[in-house]
N, C-alpha and C positions, 0 to 999 in steps of 0.2 A: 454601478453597472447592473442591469436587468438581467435576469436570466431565463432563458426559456425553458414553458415547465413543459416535463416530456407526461407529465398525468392528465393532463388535459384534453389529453388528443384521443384518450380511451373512454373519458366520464362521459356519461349516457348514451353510449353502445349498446347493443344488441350483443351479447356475451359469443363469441365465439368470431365477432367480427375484427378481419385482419388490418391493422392498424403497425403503419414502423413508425415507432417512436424514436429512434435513432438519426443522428444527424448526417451519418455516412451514405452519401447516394453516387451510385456508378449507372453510366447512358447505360449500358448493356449487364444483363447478366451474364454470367460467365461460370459454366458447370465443368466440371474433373470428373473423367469416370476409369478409375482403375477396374478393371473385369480379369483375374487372375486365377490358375486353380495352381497346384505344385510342378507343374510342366510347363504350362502357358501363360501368358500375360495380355491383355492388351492395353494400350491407353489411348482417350479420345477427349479432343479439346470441343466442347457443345458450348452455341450459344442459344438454343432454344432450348426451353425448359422439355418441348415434348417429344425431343430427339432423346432423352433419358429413358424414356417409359418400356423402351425395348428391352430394357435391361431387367427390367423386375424377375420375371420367370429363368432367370439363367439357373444355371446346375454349378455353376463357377461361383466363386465371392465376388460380388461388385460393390465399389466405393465411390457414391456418388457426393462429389465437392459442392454444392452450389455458395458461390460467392455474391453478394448481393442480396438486402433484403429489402430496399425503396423498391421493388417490382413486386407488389401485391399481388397481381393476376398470376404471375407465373407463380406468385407460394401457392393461390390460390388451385391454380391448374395442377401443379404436383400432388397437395394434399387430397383433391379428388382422386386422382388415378391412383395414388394408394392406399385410399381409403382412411385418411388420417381425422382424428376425431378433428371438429373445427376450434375446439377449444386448445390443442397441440397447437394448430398455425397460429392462433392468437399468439399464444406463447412466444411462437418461432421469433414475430416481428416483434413484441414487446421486448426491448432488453434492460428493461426498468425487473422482469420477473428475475427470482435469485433461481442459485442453482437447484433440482429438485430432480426427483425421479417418477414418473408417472405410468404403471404397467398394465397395456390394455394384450386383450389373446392374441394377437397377432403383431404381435410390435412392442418395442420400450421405448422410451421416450425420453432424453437425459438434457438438462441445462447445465452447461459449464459458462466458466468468464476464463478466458483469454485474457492473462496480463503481460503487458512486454512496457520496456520504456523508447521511448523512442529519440530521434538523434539529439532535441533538447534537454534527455535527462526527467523527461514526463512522463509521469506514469498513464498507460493507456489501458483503456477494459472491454473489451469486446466481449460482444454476447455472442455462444457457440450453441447451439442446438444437434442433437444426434439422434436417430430414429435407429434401434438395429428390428431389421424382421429379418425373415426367413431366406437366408445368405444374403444380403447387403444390408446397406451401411449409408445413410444417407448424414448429412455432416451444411448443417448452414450459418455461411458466416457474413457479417455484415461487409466485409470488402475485401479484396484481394489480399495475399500475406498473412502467414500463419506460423505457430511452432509446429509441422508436421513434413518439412522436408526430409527429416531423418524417415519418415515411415517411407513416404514416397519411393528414396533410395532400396529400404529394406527392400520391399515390391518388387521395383526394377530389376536388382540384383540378386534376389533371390536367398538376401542374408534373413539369418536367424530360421525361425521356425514358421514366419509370418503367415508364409504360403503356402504351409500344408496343414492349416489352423481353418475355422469356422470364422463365420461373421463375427462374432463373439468375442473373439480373441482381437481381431482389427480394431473391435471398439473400447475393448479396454486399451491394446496399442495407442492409439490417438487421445484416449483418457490419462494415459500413462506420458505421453508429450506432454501434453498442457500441466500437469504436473511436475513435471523435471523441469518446465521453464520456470516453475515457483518457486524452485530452489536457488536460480540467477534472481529472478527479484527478491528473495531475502537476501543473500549475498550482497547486493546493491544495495538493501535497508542496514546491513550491518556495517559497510562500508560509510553511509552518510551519520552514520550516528556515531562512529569513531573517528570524522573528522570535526563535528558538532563539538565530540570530548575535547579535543585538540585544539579545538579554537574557544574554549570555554575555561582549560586552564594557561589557555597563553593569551587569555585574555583580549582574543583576536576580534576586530570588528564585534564588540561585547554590544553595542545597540542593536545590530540583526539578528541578533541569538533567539532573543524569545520568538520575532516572528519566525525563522528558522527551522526552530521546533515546533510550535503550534502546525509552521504547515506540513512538518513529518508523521503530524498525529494524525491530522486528516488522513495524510496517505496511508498509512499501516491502519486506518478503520478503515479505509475503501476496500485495500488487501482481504482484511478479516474478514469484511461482509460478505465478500469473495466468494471466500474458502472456506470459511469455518461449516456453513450446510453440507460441504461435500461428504464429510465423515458420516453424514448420515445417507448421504445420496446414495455411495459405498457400499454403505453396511447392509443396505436394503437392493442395492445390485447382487451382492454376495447370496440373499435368498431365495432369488429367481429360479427354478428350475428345469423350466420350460425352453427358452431361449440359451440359458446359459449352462455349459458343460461342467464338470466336477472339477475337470482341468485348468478351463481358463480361471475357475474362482483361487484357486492354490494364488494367479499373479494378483487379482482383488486383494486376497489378501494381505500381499506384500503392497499394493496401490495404497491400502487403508494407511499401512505403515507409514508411508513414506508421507500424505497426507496431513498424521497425529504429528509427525517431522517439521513438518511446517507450522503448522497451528502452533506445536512448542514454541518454535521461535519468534514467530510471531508474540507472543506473549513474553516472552523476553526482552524482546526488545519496544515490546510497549512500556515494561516495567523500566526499562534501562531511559528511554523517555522521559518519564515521571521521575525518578532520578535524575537527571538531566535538570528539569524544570527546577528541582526543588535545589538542588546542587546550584542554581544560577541566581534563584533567590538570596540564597543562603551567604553569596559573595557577594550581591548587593549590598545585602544588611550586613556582612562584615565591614564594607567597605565605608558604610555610613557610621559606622561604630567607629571606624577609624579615626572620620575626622571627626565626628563627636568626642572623642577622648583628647586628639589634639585641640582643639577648641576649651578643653574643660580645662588641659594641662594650662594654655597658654591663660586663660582667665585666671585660674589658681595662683599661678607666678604674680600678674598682675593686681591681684587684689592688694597683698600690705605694701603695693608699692604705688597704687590710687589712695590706699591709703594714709598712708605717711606724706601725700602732695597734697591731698587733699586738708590735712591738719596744718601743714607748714602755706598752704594757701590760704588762711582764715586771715581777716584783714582786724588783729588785735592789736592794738598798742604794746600790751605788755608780755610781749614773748621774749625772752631771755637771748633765745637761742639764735632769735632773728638777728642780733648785735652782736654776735661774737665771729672773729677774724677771720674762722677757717669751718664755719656753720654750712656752706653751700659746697665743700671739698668732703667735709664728712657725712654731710647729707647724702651724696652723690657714691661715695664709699658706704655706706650703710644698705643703698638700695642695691647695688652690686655684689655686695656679697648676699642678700635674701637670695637674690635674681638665682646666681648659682648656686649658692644653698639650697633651694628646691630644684634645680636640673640636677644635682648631685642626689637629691633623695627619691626622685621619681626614677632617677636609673637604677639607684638600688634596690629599688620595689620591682623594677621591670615594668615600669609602664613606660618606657621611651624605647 
C-alpha cells in the first residue's frame, strides 16, 4: 500500500511559504471568539477570517478558535493583520513541524500535537498552533473538535480564576487541556498492554501477539515524538518575562510536572513493551524445548529397542535364540520392560 508523503509538498519552497500538509480539509472555516473580562463575556460564532480582526485592540481577553487549516488565504490574511512572522504561518500549516516554542517582541508562538483516540480505538494527532500577544489568544486547529470544552465552560460560567486572569494564563489553560487529555491516552496505553499481558500468559490468539505489539510500539513512539520536546517547550515558556506574569509561571510550573508524569510513563511502558517482546520469545523457545526434549525422550526409549529388532532381524543361520519355544514371548517381554524402565527413570530425574 503507498503512502503519501506529506514532505514533498514543502521541498523547494520559498521558506516562509504557506503550505497544509495535512489531510484534513473543511468547505468553510469556522472561527470561536471568546472576548471576556471578570464581569463580561461575549461569544461569536465567524466564518470569515476578517470579521476577527476587530477583536485585536480590545482591553478585554480575547480567544480566537480558528478551526481549519486547507484555507491558506485566510492563514494568509490573519498572519498579515497581525503581523505574524511568515515563517510562524508556515509552521501553522505544516503539521509534520514538532512541538516548539519560538519568542518574537510582540507575540509567542507555541506548537502542541493534540492526541485523542477515536471511536475505532485509533490513535489520532492533530497539529495545534497558539500565538499569545497582548490580551488574546489566537489557537489553530486543523478541524473541528477539540480537548478544550472544559475551558469553554470555565468562560461561560465564570468558574475558577480564568476571568480575572491575563491572556497568559488562557494559554497555559488550553496548554494545561491538551495535557490532562495525555493522561487518558496513557491510561489507554496502560490498559492495552495489560490486556497484551493477559492474552500472552493465557496463551490467547498467541500468532497476533507479536504483530500486536510491534504495532503498540509504533503508537507509544508517535506519543513520545509528541510529547517528549514539550518539557523543553515548558521550561523555556517558564522564562519569558515579558508576556508572562510571575503568577501564571507558579501553574507552568506545575504544567512541567505533570508533563515529566507522562514522559515517566511513557518510558514505562515502553520498557514494559520490550518485556513483553522478550517474555513472548522466551515462551516460544520454551515451547520448542518442549517438544525437543519430548522427541529426544521418545528416541532414547526407542534406541535398545531398534536395537534389539534390528539384531534379532539379521538374516543368520545360526542364532540360538531364533529356535527356541518361547524366543518371541520373551523378546517381547524384554522390550517391555526397557520400554518402562526408562519412563520410570526419566520421571525420577524429572524430565517427564
Amino acid at each position: 500500500m503507498s503512502r503519501k508523503s506529506r514532505v514533498k509538498k514543502n521541498i523547494g519552497l520559498t521558506p516562509g511559504t504557506i503550505v497544509y500538509t495535512g489531510n484534513k480539509t473543511i468547505e468553510e472555516i469556522n472561527i470561536d471568539v471568546f472576548n471576556y473580562t471578570k464581569t463580561e463575556i461575549e461569544e461569536i460564532n465567524l466564518n470569515l477570517i476578517e470579521d476577527s480582526f476587530k477583536h485585536k485592540k480590545n482591553t478585554s481577553v480575547t480567544w480566537i478558535n480558528i478551526n481549519g487549516l486547507n484555507d491558506t488565504e485566510a492563514l494568509k490574511n490573519i498572519g498579515l493583520h497581525y503581523s505574524l512572522h511568515p515563517l510562524i504561518m508556515e509552521d501553522i500549516a505544516n503539521i509534520n513541524q514538532r512541538p516548539k516554542l519560538d519568542e518574537y517582541e510582540e507575540y509567542i508562538f507555541v506548537v502542541f500535537k493534540m492526541l485523542y483516540y477515536d471511536k475505532d480505538k485509533k490513535l489520532k494527532i492533530e497539529h495545534l498552533s497558539l500565538i499569545l500577544g497582548d490580551e488574546y489568544v489566537i489557537s489553530f486547529q486543523e478541524a473541528e473538535g477539540d480537548v478544550f470544552d472544559t475551558i469553554r465552560e470555565r468562560i461561560r460560567n465564570n468558574k475558577g480564576i480564568i476571568r480575572s486572569q491575563g491572556a497568559d494564563y488562557l494559554l497555559y489553560a488550553l496548554m494545561d487541556a491538551i495535557v490532562d487529555q495525555y493522561f487518558l491516552i496513557i491510561e489507554a496505553l496502560g490498559e492495552k498492554i495489560e490486556y497484551l499481558e493477559e492474552q500472552l500468559f493465557n496463551n490467547i490468539s498467541a500468532k497476533d501477539l507479536p504483530l500486536e505489539i510491534q504495532n503498540l510500539k509504533k503508537e507509544i513512539l508517535k506519543i513520545r515524538r509528541s510529547i517528549l520536546p514539550l518539557r523543553e517547550v515548558i521550561s523555556k515558556l517558564e522564562k519569558i518575562n515579558i508576556q508572562i506574569t510571575s503568577k501564571t509561571k507558579d501553574y507552568l510550573n506545575d504544567l512541567l510536572d505533570h508533563t515529566l508524569q507522562v514522559l515517566e510513563n511513557i518510558e514505562i511502558y515502553r520498557e514494559m513493551l520490550w518485556g513483553l517482546t522478550e517474555m513472548y520469545m522466551t515462551n516460544i523457545n520454551n515451547k520448542m524445548n518442549e517438544v525437543m526434549k519430548t522427541l529426544t525422550i521418545i528416541a532414547t526409549i526407542f534406541i535398545p529397542l531398534t536395537f534389539i529388532a534390528g539384531v534379532y532381524g539379521m538374516n543368520f543361520d545360526h542364532m540360538p535364540e531364533l529356535r527356541y519355544k518361547y524366543s518371541y514371548h520373551i523378546l517381547w517381554g524384554v522390550m517391555i520392560i526397557i520400554f518402562f524402565g526408562l519412563l520410570y527413570f526419566f520421571k525420577r530425574k524429572k524430565w517427564l
